[in-house]
Gaussian input, Z-matrix of N, CA and C with variables (Angstrom, degrees):
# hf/3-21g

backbone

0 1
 N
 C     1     B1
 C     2     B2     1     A1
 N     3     B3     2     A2     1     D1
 C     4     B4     3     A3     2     D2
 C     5     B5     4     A4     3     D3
 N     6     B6     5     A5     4     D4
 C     7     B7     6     A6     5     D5
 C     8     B8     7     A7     6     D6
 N     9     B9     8     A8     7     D7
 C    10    B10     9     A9     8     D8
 C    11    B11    10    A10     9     D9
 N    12    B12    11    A11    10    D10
 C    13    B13    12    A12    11    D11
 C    14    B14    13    A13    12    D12
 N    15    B15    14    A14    13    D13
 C    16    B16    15    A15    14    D14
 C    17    B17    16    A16    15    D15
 N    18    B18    17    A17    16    D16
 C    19    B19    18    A18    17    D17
 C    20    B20    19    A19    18    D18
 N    21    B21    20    A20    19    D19
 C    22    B22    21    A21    20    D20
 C    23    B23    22    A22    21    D21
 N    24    B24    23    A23    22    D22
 C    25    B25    24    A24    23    D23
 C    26    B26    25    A25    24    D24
 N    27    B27    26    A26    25    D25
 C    28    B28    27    A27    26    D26
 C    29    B29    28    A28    27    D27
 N    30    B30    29    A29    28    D28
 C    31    B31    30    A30    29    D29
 C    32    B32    31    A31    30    D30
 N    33    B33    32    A32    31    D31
 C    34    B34    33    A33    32    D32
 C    35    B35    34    A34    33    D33
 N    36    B36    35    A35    34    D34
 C    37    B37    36    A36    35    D35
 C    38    B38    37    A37    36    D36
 N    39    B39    38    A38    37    D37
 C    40    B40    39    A39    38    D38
 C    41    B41    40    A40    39    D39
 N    42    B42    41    A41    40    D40
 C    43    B43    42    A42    41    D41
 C    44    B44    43    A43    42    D42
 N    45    B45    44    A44    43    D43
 C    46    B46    45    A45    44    D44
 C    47    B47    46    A46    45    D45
 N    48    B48    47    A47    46    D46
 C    49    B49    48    A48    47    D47
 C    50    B50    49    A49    48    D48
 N    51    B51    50    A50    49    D49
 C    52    B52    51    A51    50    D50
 C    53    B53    52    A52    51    D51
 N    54    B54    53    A53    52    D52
 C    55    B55    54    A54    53    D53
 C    56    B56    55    A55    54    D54
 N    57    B57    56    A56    55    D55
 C    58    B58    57    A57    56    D56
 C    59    B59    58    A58    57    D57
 N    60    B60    59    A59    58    D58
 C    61    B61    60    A60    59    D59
 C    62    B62    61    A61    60    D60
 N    63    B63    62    A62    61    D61
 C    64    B64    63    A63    62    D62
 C    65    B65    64    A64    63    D63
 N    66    B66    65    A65    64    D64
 C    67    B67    66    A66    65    D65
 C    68    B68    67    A67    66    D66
 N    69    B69    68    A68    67    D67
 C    70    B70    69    A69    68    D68
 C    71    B71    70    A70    69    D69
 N    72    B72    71    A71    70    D70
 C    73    B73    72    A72    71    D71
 C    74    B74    73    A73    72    D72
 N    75    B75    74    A74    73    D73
 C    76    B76    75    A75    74    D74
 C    77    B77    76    A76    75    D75
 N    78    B78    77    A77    76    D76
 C    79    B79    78    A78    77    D77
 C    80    B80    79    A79    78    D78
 N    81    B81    80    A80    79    D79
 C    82    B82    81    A81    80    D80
 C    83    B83    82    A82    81    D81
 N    84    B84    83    A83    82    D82
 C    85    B85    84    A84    83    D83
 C    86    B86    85    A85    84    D84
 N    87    B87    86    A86    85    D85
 C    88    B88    87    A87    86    D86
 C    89    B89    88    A88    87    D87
 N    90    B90    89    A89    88    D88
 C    91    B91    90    A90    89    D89
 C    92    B92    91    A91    90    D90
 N    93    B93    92    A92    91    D91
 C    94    B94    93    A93    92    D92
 C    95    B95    94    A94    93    D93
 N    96    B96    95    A95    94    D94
 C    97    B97    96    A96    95    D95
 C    98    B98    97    A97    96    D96
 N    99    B99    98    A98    97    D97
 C   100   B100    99    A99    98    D98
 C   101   B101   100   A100    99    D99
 N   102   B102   101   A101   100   D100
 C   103   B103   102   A102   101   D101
 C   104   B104   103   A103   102   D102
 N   105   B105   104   A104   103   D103
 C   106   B106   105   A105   104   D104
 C   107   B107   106   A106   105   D105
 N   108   B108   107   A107   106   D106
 C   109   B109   108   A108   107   D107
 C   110   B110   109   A109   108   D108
 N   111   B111   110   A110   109   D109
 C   112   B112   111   A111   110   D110
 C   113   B113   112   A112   111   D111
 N   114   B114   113   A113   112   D112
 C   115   B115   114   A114   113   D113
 C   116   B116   115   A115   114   D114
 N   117   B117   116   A116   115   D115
 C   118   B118   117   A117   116   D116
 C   119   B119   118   A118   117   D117
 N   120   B120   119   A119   118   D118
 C   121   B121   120   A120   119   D119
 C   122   B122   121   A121   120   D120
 N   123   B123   122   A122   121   D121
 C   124   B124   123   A123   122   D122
 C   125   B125   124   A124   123   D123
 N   126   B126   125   A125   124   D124
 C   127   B127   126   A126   125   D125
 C   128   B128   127   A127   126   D126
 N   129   B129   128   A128   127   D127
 C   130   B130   129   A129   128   D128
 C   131   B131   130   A130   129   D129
 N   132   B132   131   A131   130   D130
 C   133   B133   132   A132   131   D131
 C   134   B134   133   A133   132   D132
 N   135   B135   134   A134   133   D133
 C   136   B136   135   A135   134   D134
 C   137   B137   136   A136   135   D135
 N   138   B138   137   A137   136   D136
 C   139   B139   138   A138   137   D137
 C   140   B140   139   A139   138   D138
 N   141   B141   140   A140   139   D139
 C   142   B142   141   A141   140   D140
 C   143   B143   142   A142   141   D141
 N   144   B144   143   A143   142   D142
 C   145   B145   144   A144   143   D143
 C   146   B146   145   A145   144   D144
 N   147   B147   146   A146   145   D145
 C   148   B148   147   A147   146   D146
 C   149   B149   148   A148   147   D147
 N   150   B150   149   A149   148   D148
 C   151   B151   150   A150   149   D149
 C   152   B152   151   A151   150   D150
 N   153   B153   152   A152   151   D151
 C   154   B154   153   A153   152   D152
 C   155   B155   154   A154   153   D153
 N   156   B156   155   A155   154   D154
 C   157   B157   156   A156   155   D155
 C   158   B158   157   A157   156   D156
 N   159   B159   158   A158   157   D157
 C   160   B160   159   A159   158   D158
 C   161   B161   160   A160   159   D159
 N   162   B162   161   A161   160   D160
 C   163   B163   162   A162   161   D161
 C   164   B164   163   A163   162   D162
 N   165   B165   164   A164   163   D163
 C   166   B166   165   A165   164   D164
 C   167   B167   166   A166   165   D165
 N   168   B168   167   A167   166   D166
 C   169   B169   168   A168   167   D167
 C   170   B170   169   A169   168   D168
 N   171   B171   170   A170   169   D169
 C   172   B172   171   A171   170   D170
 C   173   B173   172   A172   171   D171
 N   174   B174   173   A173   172   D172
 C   175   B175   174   A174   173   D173
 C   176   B176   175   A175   174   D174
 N   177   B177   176   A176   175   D175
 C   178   B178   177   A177   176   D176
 C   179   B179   178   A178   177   D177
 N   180   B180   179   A179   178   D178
 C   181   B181   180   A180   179   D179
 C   182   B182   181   A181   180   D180
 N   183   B183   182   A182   181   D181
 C   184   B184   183   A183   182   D182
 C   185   B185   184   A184   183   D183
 N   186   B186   185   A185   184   D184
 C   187   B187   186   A186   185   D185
 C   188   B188   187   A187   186   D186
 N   189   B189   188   A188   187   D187
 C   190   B190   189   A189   188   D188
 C   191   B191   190   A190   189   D189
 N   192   B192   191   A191   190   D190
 C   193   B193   192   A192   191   D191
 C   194   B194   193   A193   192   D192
 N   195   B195   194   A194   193   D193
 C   196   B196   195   A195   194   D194
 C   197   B197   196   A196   195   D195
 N   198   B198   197   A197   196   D196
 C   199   B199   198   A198   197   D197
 C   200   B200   199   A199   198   D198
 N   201   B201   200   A200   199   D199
 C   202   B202   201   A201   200   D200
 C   203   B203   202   A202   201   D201
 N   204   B204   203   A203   202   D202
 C   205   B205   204   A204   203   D203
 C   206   B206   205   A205   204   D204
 N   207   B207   206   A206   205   D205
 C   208   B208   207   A207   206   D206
 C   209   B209   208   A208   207   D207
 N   210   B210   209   A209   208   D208
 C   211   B211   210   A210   209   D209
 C   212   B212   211   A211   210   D210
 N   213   B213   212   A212   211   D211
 C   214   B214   213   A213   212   D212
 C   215   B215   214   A214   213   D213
 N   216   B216   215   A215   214   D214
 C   217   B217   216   A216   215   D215
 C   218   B218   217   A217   216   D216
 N   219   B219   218   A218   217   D217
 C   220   B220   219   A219   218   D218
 C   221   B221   220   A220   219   D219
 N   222   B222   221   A221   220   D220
 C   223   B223   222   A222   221   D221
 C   224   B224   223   A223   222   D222
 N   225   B225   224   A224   223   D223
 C   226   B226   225   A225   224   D224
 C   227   B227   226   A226   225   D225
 N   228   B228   227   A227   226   D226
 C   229   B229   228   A228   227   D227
 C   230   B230   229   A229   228   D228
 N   231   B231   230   A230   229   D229
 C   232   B232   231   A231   230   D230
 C   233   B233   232   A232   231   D231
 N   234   B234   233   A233   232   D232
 C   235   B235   234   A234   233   D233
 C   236   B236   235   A235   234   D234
 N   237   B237   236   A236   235   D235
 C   238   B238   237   A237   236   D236
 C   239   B239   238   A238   237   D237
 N   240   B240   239   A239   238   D238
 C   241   B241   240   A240   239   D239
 C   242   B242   241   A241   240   D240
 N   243   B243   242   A242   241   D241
 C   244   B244   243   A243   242   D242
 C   245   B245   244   A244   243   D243
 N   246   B246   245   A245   244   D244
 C   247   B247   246   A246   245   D245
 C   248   B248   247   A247   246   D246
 N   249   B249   248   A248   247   D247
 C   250   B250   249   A249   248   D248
 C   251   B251   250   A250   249   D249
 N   252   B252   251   A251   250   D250
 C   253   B253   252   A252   251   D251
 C   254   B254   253   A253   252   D252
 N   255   B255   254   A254   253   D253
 C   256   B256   255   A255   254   D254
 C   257   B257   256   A256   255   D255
 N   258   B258   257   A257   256   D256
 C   259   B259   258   A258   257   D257
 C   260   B260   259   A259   258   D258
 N   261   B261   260   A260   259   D259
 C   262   B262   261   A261   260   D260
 C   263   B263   262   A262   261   D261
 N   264   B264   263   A263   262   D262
 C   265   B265   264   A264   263   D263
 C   266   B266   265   A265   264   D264
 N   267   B267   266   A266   265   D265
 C   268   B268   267   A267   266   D266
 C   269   B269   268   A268   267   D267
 N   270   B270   269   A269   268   D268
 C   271   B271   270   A270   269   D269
 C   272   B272   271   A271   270   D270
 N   273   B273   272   A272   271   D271
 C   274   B274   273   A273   272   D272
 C   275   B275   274   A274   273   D273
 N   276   B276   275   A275   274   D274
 C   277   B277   276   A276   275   D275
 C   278   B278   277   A277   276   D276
 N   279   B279   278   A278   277   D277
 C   280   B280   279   A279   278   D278
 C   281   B281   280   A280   279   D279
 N   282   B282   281   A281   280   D280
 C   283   B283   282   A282   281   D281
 C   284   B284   283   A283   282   D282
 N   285   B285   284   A284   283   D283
 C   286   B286   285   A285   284   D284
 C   287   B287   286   A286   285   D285
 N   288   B288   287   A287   286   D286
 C   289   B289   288   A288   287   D287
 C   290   B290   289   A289   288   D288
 N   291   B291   290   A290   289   D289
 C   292   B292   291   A291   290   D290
 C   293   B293   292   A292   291   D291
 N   294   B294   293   A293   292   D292
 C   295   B295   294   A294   293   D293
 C   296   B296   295   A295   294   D294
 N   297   B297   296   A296   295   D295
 C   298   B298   297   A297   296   D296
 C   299   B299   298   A298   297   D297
 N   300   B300   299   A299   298   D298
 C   301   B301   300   A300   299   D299
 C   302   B302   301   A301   300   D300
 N   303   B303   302   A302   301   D301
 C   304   B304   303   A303   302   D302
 C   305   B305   304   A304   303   D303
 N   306   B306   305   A305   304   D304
 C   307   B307   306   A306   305   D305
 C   308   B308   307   A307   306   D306
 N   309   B309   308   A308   307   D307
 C   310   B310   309   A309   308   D308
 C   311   B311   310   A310   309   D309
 N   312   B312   311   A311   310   D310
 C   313   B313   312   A312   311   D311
 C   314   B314   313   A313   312   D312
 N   315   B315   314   A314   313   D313
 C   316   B316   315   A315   314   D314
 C   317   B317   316   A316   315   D315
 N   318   B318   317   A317   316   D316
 C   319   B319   318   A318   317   D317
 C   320   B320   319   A319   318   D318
 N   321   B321   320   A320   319   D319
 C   322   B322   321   A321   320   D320
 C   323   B323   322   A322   321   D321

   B1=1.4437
   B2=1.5149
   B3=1.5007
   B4=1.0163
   B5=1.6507
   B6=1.5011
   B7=1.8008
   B8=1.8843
   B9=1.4822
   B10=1.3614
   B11=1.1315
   B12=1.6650
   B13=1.5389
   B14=1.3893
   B15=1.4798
   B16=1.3820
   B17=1.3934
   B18=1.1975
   B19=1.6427
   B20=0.9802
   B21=1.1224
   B22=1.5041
   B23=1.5083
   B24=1.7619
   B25=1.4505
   B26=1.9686
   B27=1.1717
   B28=1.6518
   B29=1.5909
   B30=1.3229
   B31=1.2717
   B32=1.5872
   B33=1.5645
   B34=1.2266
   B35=1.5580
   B36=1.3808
   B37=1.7784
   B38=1.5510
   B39=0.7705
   B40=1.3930
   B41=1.8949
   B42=0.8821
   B43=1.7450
   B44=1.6355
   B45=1.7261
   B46=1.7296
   B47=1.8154
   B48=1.4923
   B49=0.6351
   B50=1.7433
   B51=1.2960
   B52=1.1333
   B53=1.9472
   B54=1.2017
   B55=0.9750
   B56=1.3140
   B57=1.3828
   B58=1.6219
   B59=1.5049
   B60=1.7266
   B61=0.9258
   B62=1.6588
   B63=1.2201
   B64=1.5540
   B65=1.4086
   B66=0.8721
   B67=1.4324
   B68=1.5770
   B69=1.3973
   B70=1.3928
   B71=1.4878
   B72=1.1727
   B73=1.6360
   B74=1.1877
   B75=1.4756
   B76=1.2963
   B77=1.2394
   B78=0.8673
   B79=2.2969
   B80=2.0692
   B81=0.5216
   B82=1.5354
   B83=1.5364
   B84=1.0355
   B85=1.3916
   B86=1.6147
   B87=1.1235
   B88=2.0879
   B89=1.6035
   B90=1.5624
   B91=1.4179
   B92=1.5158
   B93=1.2295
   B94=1.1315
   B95=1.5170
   B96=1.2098
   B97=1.9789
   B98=1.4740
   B99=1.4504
   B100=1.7659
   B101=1.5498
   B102=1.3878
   B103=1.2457
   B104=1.8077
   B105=1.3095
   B106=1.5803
   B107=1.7351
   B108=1.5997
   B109=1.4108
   B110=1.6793
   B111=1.9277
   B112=1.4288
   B113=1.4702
   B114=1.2527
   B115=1.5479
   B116=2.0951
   B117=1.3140
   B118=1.7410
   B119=1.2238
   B120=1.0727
   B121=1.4998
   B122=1.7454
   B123=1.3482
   B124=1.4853
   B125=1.8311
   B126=1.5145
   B127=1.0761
   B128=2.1571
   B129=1.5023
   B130=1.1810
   B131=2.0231
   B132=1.6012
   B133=1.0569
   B134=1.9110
   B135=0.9053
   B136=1.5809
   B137=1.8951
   B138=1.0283
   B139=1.6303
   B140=1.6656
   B141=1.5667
   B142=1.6044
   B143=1.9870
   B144=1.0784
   B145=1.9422
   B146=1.5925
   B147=1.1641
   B148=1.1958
   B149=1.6433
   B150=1.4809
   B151=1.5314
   B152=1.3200
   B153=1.5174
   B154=1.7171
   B155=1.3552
   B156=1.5493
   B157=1.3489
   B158=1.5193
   B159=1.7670
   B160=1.1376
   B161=1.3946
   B162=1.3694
   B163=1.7290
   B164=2.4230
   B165=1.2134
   B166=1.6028
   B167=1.4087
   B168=1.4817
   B169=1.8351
   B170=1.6372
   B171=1.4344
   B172=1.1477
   B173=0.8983
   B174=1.5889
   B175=1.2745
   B176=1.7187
   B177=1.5697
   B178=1.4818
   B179=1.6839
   B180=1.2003
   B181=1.7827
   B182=1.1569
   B183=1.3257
   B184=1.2457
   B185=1.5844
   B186=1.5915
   B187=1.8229
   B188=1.8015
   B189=1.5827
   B190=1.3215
   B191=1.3828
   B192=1.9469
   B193=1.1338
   B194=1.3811
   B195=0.9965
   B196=1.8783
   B197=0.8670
   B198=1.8242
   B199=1.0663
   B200=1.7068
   B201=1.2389
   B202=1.6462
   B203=1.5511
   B204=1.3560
   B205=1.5771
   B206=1.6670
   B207=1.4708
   B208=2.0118
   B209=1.5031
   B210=1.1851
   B211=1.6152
   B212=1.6898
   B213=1.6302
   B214=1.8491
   B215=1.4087
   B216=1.8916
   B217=1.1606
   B218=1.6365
   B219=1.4540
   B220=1.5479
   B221=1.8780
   B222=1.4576
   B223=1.5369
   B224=1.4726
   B225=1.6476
   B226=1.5957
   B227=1.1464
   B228=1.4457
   B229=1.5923
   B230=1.4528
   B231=1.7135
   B232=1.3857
   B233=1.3260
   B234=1.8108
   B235=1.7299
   B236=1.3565
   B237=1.6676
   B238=1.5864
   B239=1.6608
   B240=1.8623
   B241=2.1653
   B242=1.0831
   B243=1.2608
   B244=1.7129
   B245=1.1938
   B246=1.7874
   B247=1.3900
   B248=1.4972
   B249=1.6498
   B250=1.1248
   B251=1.3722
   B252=2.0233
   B253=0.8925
   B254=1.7833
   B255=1.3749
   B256=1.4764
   B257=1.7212
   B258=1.3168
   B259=1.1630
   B260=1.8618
   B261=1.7723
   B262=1.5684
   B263=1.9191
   B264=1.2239
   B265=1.5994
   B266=1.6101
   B267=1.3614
   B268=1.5374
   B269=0.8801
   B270=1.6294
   B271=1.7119
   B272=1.9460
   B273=1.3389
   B274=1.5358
   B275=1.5406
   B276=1.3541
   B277=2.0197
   B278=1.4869
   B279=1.5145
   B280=1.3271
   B281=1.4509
   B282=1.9006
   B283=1.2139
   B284=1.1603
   B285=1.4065
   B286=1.5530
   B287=1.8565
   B288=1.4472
   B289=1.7835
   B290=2.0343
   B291=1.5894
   B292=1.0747
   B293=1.6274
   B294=1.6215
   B295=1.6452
   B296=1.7922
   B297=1.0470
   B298=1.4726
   B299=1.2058
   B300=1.5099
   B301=1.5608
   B302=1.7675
   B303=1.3791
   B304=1.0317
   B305=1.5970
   B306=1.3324
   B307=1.2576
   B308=1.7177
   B309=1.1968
   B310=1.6779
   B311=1.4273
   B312=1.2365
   B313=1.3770
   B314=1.7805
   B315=1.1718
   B316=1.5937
   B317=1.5494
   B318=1.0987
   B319=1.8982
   B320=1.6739
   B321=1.8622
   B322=1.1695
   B323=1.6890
   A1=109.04
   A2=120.07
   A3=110.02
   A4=106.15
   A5=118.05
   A6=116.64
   A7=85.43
   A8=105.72
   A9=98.66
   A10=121.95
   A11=125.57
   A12=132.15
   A13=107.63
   A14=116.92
   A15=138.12
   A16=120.91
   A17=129.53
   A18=138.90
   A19=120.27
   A20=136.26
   A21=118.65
   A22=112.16
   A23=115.04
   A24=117.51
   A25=97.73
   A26=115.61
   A27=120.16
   A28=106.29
   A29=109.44
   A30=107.12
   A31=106.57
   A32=105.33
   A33=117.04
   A34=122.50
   A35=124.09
   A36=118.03
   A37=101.43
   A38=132.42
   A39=145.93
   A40=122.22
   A41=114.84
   A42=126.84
   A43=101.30
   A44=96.47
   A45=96.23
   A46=74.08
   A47=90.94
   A48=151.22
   A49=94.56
   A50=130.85
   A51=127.24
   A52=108.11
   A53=125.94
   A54=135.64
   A55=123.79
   A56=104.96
   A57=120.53
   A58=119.80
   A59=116.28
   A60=125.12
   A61=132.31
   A62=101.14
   A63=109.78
   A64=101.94
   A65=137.04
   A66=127.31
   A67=111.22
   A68=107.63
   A69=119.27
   A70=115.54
   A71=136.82
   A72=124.42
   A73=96.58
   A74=126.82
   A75=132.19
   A76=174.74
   A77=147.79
   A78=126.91
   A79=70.67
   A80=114.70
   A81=121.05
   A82=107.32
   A83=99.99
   A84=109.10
   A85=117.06
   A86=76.47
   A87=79.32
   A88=132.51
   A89=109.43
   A90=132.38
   A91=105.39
   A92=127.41
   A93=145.71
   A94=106.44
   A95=97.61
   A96=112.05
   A97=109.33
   A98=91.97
   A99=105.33
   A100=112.21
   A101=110.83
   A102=125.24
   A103=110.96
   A104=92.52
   A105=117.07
   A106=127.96
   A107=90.01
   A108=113.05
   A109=114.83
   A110=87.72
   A111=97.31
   A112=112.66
   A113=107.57
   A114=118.38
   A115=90.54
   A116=93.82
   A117=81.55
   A118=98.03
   A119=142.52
   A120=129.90
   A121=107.48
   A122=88.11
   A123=107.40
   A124=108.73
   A125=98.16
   A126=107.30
   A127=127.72
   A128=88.14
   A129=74.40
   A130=123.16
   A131=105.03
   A132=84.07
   A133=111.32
   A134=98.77
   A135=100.02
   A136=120.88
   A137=91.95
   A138=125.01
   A139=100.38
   A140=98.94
   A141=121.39
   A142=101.07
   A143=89.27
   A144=103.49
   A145=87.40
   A146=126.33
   A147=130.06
   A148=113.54
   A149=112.91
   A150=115.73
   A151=107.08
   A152=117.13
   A153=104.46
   A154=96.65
   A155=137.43
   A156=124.97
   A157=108.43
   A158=116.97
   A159=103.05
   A160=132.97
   A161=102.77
   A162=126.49
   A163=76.48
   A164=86.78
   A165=80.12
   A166=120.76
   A167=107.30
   A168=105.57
   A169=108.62
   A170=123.78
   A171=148.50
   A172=131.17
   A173=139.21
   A174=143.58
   A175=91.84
   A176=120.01
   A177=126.82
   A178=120.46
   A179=121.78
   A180=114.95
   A181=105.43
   A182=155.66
   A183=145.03
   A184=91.57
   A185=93.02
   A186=108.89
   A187=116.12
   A188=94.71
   A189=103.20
   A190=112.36
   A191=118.13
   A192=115.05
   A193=122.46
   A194=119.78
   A195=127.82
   A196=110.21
   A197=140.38
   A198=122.54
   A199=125.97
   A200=103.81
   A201=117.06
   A202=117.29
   A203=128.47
   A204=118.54
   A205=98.38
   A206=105.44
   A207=123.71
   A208=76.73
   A209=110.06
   A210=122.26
   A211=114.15
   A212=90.71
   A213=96.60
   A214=118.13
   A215=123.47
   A216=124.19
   A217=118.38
   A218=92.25
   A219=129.33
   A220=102.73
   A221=98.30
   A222=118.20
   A223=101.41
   A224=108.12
   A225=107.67
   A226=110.81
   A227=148.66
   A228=156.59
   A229=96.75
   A230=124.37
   A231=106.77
   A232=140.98
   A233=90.71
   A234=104.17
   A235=107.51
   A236=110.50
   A237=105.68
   A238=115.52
   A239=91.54
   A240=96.71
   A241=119.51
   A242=99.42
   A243=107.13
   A244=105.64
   A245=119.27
   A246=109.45
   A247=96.86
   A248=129.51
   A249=125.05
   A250=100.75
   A251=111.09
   A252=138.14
   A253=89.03
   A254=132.88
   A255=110.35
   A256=97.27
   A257=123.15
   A258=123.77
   A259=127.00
   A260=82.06
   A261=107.58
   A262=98.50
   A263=121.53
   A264=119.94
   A265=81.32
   A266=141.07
   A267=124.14
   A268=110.95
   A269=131.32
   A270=113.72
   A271=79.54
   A272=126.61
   A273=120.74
   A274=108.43
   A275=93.20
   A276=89.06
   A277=97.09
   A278=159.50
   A279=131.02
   A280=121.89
   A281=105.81
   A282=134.40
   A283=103.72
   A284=142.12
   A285=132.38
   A286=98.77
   A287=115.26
   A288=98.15
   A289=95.29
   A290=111.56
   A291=121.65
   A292=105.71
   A293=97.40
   A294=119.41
   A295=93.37
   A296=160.96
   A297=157.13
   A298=107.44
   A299=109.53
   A300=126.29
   A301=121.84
   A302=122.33
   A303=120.47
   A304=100.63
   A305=97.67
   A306=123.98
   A307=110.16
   A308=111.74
   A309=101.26
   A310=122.21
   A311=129.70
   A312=133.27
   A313=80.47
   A314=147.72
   A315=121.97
   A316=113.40
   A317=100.98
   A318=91.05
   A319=121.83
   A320=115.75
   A321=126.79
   A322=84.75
   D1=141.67
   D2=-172.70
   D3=-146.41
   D4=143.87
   D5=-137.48
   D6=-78.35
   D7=-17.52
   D8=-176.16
   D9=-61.38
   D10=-22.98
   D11=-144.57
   D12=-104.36
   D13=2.30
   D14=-175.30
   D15=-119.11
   D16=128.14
   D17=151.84
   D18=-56.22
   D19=15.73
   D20=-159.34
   D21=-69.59
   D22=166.82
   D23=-171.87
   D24=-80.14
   D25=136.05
   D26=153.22
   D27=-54.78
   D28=-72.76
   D29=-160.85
   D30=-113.17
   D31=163.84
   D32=-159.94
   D33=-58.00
   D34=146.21
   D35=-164.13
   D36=-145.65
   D37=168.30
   D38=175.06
   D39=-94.64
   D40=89.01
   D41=176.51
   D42=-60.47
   D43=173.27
   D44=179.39
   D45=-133.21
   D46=126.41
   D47=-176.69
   D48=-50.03
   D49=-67.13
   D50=-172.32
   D51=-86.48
   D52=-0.34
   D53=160.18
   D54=-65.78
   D55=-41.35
   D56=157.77
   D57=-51.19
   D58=-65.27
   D59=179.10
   D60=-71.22
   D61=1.84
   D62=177.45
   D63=-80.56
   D64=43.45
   D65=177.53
   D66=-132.29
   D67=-36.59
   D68=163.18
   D69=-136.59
   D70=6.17
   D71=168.39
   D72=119.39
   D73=-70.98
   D74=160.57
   D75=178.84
   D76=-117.61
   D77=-124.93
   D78=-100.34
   D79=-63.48
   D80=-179.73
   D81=-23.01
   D82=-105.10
   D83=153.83
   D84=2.64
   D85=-96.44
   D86=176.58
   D87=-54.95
   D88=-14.14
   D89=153.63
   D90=-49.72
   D91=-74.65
   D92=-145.89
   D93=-78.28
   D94=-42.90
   D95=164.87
   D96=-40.56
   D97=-65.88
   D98=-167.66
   D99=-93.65
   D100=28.53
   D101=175.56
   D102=-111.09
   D103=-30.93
   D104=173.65
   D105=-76.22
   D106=-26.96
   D107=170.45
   D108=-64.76
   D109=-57.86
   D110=-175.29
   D111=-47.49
   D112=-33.90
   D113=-155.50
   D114=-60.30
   D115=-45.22
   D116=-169.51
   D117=-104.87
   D118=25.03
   D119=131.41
   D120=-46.83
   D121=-63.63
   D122=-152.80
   D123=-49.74
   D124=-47.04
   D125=167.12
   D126=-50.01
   D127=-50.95
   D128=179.62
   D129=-78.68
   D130=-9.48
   D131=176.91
   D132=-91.61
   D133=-18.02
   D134=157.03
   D135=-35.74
   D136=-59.93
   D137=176.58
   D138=-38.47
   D139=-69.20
   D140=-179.05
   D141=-44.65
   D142=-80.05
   D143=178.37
   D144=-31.69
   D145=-106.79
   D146=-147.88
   D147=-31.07
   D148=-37.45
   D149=178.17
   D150=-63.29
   D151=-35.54
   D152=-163.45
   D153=-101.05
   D154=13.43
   D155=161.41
   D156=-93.59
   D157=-18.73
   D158=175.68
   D159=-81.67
   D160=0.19
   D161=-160.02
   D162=-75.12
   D163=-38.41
   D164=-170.91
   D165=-92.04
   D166=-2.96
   D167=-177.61
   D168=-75.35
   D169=126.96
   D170=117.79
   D171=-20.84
   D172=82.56
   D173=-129.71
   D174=-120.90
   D175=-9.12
   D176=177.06
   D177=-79.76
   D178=111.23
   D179=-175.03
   D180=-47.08
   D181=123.97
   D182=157.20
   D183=-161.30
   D184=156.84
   D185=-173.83
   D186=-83.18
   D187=30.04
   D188=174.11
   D189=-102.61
   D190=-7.84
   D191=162.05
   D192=-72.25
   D193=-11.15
   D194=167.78
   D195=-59.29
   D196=-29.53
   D197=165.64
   D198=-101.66
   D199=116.17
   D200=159.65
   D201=5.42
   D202=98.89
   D203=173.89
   D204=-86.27
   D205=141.56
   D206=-164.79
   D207=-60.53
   D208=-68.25
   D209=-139.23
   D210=-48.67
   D211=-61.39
   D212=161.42
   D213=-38.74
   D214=-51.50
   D215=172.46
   D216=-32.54
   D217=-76.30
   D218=165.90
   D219=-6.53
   D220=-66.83
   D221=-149.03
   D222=-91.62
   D223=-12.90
   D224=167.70
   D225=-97.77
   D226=-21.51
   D227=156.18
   D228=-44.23
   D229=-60.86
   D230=-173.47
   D231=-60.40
   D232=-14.93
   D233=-172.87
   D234=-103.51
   D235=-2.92
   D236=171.61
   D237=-81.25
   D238=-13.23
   D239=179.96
   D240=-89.54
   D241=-7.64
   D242=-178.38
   D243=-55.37
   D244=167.06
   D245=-173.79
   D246=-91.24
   D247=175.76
   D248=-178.24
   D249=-77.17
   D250=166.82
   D251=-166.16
   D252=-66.34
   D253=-40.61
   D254=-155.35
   D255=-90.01
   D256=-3.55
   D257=-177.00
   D258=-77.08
   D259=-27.92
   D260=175.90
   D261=-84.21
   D262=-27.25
   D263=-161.34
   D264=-89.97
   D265=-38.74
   D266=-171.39
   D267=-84.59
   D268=2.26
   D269=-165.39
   D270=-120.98
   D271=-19.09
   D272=143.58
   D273=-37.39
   D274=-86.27
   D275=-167.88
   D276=-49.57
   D277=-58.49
   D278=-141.03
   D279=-74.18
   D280=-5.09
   D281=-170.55
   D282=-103.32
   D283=-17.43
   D284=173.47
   D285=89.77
   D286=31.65
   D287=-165.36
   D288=-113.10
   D289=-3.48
   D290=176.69
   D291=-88.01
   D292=127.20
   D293=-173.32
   D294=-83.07
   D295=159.34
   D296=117.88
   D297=-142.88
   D298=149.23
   D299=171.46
   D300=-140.16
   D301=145.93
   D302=-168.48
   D303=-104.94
   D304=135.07
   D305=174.92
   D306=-50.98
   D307=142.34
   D308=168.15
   D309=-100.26
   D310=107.73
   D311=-136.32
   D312=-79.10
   D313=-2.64
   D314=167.84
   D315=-94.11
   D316=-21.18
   D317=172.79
   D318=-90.32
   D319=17.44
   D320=-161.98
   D321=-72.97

């Protein structure tokens, strides 16, 4: 996944409400869907950050870790603008790109 391949909103907007819920009946429901999404969004871009800050960690004690590396800065400013993880999981569901299925509560 990549933050480029998405529109998502920065800041907060107002959904319709039954646009959400047309997919399964309801708002609940589809909360919890795209709540589940976020969850591994979030994760994987977590995942991402941590790899490209380690490409730069200095694993040697020396008093050169006292000073600030740009790049790490750099590469943590971009992932603080990103839009949030649940912003990328709702503009998934309004797009049809979220897979989910309901369990059949008699074969549990």
């Amino acid at each position: 996944m990549s933050a480029k391949d998405y529109k998502a909103e920065i800041t907060t907007i107002t959904y319709d409400k039954n646009k959400i819920e047309e997919k399964v009946g309801s708002i609940y429901e589809a909360i919890v869907i795209m709540g589940k999404r976020a969850e591994q969004i979030n994760a994987n871009m977590r995942e991402d950050l941590r790899k490209k800050l380690e490409e730069f960690a200095d694993h040697n004690g020396s008093l050169e870790e006292v000073f600030e590396n740009r790049e790490q800065i750099e590469i943590s400013r971009h992932y603080e603008k990103l839009p949030k993880p649940t912003s990328f999981a709702i503009e998934e569901w309004l797009n049809d790109k979220i897979y989910f299925r309901k369990r059949d509560d008699k074969q549990s």
